[in-house]
C-alpha positions in Angstrom: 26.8 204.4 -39.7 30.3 203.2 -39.3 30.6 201.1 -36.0 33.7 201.9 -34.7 35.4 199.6 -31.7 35.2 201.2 -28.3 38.3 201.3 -27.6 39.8 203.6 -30.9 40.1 206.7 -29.9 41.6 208.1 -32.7 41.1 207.8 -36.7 44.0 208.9 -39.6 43.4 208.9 -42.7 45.4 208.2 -46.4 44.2 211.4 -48.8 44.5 210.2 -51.8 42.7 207.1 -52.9 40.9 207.2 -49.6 38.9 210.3 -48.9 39.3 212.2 -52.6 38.9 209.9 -55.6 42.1 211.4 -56.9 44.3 208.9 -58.3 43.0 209.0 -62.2 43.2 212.6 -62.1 47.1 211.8 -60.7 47.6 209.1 -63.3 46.8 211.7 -66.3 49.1 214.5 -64.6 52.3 211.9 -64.2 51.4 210.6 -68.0 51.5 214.1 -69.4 54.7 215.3 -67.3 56.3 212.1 -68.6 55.4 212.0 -72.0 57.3 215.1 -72.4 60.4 213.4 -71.8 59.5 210.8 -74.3 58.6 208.2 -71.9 55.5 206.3 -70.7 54.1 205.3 -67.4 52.4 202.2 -67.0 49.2 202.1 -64.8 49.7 199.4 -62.9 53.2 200.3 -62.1 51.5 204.0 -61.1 49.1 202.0 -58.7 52.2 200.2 -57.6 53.9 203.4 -56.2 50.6 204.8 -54.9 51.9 206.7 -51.5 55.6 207.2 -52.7 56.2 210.8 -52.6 56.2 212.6 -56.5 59.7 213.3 -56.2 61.0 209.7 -55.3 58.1 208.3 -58.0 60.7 210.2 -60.4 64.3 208.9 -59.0 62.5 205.3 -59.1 61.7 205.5 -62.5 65.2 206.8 -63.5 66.9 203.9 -61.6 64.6 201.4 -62.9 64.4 202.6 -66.6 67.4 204.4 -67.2 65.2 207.9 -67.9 67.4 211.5 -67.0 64.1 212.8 -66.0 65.0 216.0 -63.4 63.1 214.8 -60.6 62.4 218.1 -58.7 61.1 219.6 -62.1 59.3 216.5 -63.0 57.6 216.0 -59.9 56.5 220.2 -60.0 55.0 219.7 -63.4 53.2 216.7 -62.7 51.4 219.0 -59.6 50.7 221.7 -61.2 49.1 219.8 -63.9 47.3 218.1 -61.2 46.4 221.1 -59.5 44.8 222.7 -62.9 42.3 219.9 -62.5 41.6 220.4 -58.7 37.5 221.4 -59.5 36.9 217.8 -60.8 38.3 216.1 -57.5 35.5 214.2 -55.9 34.8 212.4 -52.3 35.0 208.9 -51.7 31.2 209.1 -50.4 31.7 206.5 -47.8 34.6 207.2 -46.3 34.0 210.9 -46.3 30.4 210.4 -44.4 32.8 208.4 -41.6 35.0 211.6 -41.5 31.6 213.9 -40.8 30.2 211.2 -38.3 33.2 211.4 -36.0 33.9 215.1 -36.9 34.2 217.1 -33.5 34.0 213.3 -31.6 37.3 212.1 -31.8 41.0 213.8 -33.1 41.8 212.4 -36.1 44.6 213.4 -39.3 45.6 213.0 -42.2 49.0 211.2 -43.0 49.4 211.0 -46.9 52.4 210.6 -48.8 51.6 214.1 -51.1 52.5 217.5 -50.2 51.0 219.8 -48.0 50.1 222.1 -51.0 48.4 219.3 -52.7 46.7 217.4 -50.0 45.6 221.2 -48.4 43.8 222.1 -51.6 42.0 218.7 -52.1 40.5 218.5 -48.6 39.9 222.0 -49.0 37.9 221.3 -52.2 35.7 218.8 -50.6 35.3 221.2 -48.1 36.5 218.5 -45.1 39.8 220.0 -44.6 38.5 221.7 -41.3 37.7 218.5 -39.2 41.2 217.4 -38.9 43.2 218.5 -36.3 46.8 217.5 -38.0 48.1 216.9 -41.7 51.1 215.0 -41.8 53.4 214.6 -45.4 56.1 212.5 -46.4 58.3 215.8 -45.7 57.8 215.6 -41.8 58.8 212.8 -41.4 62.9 210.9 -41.9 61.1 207.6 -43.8 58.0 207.5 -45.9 55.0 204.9 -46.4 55.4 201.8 -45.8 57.8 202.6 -42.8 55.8 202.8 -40.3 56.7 206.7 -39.4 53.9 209.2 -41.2 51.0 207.2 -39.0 53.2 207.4 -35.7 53.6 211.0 -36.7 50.2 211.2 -36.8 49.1 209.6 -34.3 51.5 211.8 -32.3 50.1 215.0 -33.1 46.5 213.7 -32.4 48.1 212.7 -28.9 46.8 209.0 -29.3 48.6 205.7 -28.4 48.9 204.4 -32.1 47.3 200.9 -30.6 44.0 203.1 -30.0 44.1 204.8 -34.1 42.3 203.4 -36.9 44.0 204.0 -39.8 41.9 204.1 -43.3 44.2 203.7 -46.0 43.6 201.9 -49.9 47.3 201.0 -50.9 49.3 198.7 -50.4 52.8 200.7 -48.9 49.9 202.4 -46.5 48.5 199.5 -45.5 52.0 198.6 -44.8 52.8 201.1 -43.1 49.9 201.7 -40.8 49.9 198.1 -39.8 53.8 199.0 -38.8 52.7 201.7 -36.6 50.7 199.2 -34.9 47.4 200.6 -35.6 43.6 199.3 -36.5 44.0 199.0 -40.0 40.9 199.2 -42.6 41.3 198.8 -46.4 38.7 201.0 -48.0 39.2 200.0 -51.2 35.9 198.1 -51.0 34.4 201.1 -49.8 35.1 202.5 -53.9 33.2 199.6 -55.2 30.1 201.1 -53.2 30.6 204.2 -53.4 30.7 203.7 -57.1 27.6 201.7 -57.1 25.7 204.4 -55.4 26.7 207.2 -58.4 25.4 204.6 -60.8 22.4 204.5 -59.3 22.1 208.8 -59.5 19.7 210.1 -61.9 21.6 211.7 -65.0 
């Protein structure tokens, strides 16, 4: 049971990396998509741009490598590579049994740096999609993570003071950000480490 503080009276969530376990399944669709240009893309530079829409992830890597990758194009190729690998998407158990606990309790959203199409589709596939009353993208708002903006947006459409949201995020331009917006901020990346000791411990 997750003890909230009394006074939060709203929760937003990250998507990716915080309620789906998504990001290897990301990290094999961008090294596919660039490999046929010819070029590599390192892991822990990927984990470095975790939040940064697909499209900008593509213009960065141009201006920082010289690459002539199309980025429109790119970025499409990388999610519908993703998207062919939507089935083997899987909950962050912890963070996800925090979602159902306050489920009908308080408003909360989602504020993730994907696209709608993508983040619909994988709360959809762990079937969690339902419980939030507002999905915010990098695409309605002027500035993505870390500007503050996506969790003010957010928090907005929930109609909560961000100083009353908890924001659950697990990188480190969303941790940025949602401490920007003013908000409760919890890093769940330690919330992985159990969740993946608890699988471990599931009989094969």
């Amino acid at each position: 049971m997750f003890e909230l503080p009394t006074d939060m009276t709203g929760l937003i969530f990250d998507c990716d990396g915080t309620i789906a376990d998504t990001m290897p399944l990301h990290y094999r669709a961008w090294s596919t998509a660039l490999r046929e240009h010819g070029h590599d893309f390192p892991e822990a530079l990927f984990y470095e741009m975790a939040g940064i829409p697909s499209v900008r992830i593509v213009e960065l890597l141009n201006e920082r490598h010289g690459y002539h990758m199309p980025p429109v194009e790119t970025a499409d190729r990388k999610e519908r590579m993703y998207l062919e690998t939507i089935q083997q998407v899987r909950a962050i158990e912890p963070v996800v049994q925090i979602v159902h606990q306050f489920a009908g309790k308080l408003p909360m959203a989602v504020a993730t740096g994907g696209t709608r199409a993508i983040a619909s589709k994988t709360l959809e596939a762990l079937d969690v999609l339902q419980h939030f009353a507002a999905l915010v993208t990098a695409d309605d708002v002027a500035h993505g993570k870390p500007a503050p903006d996506i969790f003010l947006e957010a928090a907005r459409r929930i109609n909560v003071d961000p100083k009353f949201c908890c924001a659950f995020e697990d990188a480190e331009l969303g941790l940025q950000s949602a401490r920007a917006a003013g908000m409760l901020v919890i890093d769940v990346r330690p919330m992985h480490k159990a969740s993946l000791r608890a699988s471990l411990k599931e009989p094969r």
